[in-house]
C-alpha positions in Angstrom: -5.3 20.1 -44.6 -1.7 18.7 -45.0 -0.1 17.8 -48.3 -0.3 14.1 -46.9 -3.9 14.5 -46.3 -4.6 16.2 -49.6 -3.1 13.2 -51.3 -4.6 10.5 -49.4 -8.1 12.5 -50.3 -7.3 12.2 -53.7 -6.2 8.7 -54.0 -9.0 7.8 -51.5 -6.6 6.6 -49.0 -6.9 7.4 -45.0 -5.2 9.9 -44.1 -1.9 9.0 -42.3 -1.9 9.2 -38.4 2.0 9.1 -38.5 3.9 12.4 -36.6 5.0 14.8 -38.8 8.5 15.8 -39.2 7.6 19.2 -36.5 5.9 17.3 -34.3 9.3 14.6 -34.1 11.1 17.8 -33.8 9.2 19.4 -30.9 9.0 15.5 -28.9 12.9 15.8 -29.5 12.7 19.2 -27.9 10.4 18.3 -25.1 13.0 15.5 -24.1 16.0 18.1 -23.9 13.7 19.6 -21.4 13.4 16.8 -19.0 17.2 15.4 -19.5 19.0 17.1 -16.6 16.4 15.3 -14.1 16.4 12.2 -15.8 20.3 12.6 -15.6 20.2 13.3 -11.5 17.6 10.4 -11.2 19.7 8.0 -13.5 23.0 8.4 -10.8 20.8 8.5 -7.5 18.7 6.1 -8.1 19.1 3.6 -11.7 22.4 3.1 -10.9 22.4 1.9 -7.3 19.3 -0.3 -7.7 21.6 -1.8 -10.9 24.6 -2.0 -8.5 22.7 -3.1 -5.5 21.1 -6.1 -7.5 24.6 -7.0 -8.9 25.8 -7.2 -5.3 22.9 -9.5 -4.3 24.4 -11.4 -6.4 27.6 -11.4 -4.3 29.8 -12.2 -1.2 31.3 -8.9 -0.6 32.6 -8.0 2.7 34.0 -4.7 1.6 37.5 -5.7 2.3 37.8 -7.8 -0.8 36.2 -7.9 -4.5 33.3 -9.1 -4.8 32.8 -12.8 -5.4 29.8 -14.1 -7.5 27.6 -16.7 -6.0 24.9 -16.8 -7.8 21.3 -16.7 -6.0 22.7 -17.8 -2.5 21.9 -14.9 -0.8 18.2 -15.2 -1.7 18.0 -18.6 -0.6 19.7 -17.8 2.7 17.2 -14.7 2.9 14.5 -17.5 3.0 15.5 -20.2 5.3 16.7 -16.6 7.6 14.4 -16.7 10.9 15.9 -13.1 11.6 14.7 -11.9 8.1 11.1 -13.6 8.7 11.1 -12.2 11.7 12.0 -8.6 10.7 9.5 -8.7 8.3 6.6 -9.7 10.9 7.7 -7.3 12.9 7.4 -4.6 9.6 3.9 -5.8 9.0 2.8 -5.2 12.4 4.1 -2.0 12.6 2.3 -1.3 9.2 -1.0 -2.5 10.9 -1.0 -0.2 13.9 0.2 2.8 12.4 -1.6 3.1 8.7 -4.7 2.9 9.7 -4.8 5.5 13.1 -2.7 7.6 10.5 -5.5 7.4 8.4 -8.7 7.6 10.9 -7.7 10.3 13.1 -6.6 13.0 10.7 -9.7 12.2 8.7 -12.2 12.8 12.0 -9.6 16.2 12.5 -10.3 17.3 9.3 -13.8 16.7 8.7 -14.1 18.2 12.5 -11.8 21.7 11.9 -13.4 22.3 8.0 -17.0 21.8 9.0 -17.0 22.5 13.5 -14.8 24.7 14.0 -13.5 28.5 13.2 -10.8 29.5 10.4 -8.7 31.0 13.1 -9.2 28.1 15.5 -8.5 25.5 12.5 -4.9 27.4 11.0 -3.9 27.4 14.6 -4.3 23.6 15.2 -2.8 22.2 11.7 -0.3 24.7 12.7 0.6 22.9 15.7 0.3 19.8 14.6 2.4 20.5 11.5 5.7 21.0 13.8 6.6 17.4 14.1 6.0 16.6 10.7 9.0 18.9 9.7 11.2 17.7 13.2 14.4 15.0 12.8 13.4 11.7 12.9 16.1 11.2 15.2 15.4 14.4 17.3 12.0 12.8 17.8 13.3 9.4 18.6 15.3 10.6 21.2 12.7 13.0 23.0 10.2 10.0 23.1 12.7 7.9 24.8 13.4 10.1 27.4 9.9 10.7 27.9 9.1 7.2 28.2 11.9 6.4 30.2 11.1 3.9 33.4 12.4 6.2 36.1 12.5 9.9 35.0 9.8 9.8 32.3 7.3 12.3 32.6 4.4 9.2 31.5 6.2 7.6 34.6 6.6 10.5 36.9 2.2 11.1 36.3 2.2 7.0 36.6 3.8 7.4 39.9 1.8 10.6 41.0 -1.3 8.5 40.7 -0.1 6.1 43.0 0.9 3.5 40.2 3.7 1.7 39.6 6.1 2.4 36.5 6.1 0.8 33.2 9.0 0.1 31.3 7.7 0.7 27.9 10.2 0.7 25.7 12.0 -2.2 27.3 8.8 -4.9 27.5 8.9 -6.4 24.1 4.9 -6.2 23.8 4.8 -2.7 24.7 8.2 -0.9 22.7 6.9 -2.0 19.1 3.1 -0.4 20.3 5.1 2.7 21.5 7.1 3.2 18.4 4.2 3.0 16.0 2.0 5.1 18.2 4.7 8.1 18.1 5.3 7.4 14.2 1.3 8.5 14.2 1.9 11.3 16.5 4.6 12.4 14.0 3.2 11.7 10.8 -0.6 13.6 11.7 -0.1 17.0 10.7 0.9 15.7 7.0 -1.8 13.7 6.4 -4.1 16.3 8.1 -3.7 19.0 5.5 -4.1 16.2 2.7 -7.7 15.5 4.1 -8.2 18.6 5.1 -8.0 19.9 1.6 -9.7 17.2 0.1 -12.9 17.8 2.9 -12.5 21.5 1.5 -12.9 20.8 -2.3 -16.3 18.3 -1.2 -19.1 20.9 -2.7 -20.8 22.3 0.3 -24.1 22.3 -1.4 -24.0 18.4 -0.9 -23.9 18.7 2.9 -27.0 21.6 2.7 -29.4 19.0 0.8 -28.6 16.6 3.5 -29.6 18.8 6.0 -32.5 19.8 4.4 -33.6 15.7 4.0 -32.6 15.6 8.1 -29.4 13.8 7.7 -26.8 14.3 11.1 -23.3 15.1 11.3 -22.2 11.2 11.6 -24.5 10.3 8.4 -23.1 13.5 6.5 -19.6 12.3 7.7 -20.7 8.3 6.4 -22.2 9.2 2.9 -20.6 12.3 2.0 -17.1 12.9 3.2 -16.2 9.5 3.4 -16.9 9.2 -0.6 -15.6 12.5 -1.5 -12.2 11.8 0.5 -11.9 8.4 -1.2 -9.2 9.6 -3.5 -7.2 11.2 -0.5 -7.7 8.3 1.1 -6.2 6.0 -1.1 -2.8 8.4 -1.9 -2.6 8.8 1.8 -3.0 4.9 2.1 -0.4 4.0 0.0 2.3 6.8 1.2 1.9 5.5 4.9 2.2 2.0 3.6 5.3 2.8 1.9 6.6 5.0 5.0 6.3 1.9 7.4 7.8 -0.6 5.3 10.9 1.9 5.0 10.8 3.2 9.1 14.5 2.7 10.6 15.8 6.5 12.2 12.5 6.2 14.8 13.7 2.8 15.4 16.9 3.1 16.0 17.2 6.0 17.9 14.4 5.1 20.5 14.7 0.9 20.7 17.5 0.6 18.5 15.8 -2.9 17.7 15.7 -4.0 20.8 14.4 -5.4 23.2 15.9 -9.0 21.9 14.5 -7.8 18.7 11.1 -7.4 19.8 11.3 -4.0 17.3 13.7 -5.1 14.5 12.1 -3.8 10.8 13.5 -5.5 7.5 15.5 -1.7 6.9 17.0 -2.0 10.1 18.0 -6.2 8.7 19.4 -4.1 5.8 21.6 -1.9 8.0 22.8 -4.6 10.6 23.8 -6.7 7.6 25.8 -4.2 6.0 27.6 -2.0 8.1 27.9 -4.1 11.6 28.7 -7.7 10.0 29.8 -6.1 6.6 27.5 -8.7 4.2 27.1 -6.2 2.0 25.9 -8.9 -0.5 23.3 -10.2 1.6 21.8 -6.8 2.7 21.3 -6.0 -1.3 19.5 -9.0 -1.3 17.4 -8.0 1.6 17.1 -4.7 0.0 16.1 -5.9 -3.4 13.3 -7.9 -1.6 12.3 -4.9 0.1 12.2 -2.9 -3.6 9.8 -5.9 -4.5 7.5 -5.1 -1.5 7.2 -1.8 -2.2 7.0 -1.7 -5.9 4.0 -3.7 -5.5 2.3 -1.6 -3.4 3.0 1.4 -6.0 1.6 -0.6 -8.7 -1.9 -1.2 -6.8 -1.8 2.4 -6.3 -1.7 3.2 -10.5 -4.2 0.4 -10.5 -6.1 2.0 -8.1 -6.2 5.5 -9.3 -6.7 4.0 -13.0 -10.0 2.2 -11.5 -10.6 5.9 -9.7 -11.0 7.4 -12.7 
């Protein structure tokens, strides 16, 4: 019992719940700790979020000081058709490639933890781990080549079937389809091992009593794993979410926004703001909206995992 406790016990006080002069001493301590990366993330990341907000503020064109203006950028941003549209075009990206991200590395998972062999499983998460770790770029660029309309190898087995070509990454319909579907392609291997690990830590005994009460592989799948992965689910959810609202290098290096826009995101707004008509004032602003966007979704994911647990 402390000397505090010993006197509120004689005076018939509660005892106090405030810290003690050691514990202050090791929170002080604990903080020294954790300086150097709150240092790094202070000048990578406070600071330009601070300076990009101040120059939403702004008409800077580089060239000249920046001139205060007040909320004018924003309420260009919102009369903007190319901002509204770049922003459509972002949320229909986000609805063809979250969820495919999510359903078919759940099935793969589900499929190599329970079906198939440890040898035959390490090989195939292997495999499709490769692109996961590839340039955005390097990937961009491959997949235009192989989607090109004359020397494409989709074109070339197009054409050895007795079809005609398809120019898919210059019909507007099509190039926006083609991007998301190689973002999936690229982004499978990641969220593979993240279900596959959470299938893994499901307690097998759950699926045995199913079996036992003459449940199938699709029920199992529908009232087991389905549950048990909700967690994984969720993170995996959220990242994807976040990934799409931020895509620009698969963009750019296979469509480069084109065709007439058809595959313009709100990042690629950012960039064509800033650096090709030097508004660097108005592409904070675009940015800053963007920060908005996706600090929302990172607050329903807190709210989420609070609920979760």
């Amino acid at each position: 019992m402390t000397t505090l406790q010993a006197r509120g016990a004689r005076t018939g006080a509660p005892p106090s719940t405030a810290p003690t002069r050691p514990a202050r001493r090791a929170g002080w301590g604990g903080l020294l700790y954790i300086a150097p990366s709150l240092l790094v993330l202070t000048f990578i990341a406070i600071i330009p979020i601070v300076f990009s907000g101040y120059l939403s503020l702004t008409r800077y064109d580089v060239l000249s000081d920046p001139v205060f203006t007040g909320l004018d950028n924003y309420t260009r941003l919102l009369n903007d058709p190319n901002f509204w549209g770049a922003l459509r075009t972002t949320a229909i990206y986000t609805l063809i490639a979250v969820p495919l991200q999510m359903i078919i590395p759940m099935i793969l998972a589900e499929f190599l933890a329970r079906v198939a062999g440890p040898r035959f499983s390490s090989i195939v998460r292997s495999v499709l781990f490769v692109p996961v770790v590839a340039s955005l770029i390097l990937v961009g660029t491959v997949w235009q080549y192989m989607l090109a309309p004359d020397s494409g190898i989709f074109n070339v087995m197009l054409k050895a079937m007795g079809l005609s070509s398809v120019n898919f990454l210059g019909n507007p319909q099509l190039a926006l389809i083609c991007v998301a579907l190689v973002s999936v392609w690229k982004n499978i291997g990641y969220f593979l091992v993240l279900f596959y690990a959470g299938v893994q830590d499901i307690p097998v005994e759950q699926y045995e009593a199913a079996r036992v009460d003459g449940a199938g592989g699709f029920k199992q799948f529908l009232h087991i794993t389905l549950p048990g992965l909700k967690p994984v689910t969720l993170l995996c959810t959220i990242l994807a979410t976040i990934w799409s609202f931020q895509v620009f290098d698969l963009v750019y290096s296979m469509t480069g926004g084109g065709p007439g826009g058809a595959t313009t995101t709100i990042v690629m707004g950012i960039y064509e703001a800033g650096f090709k008509s030097f508004q660097m004032g108005y592409a904070s602003a675009i940015a800053m909206v963007l920060l908005v966007i996706v600090l929302i979704v990172s607050i329903v994911q807190r709210l989420a995992f609070r609920e979760e647990h």
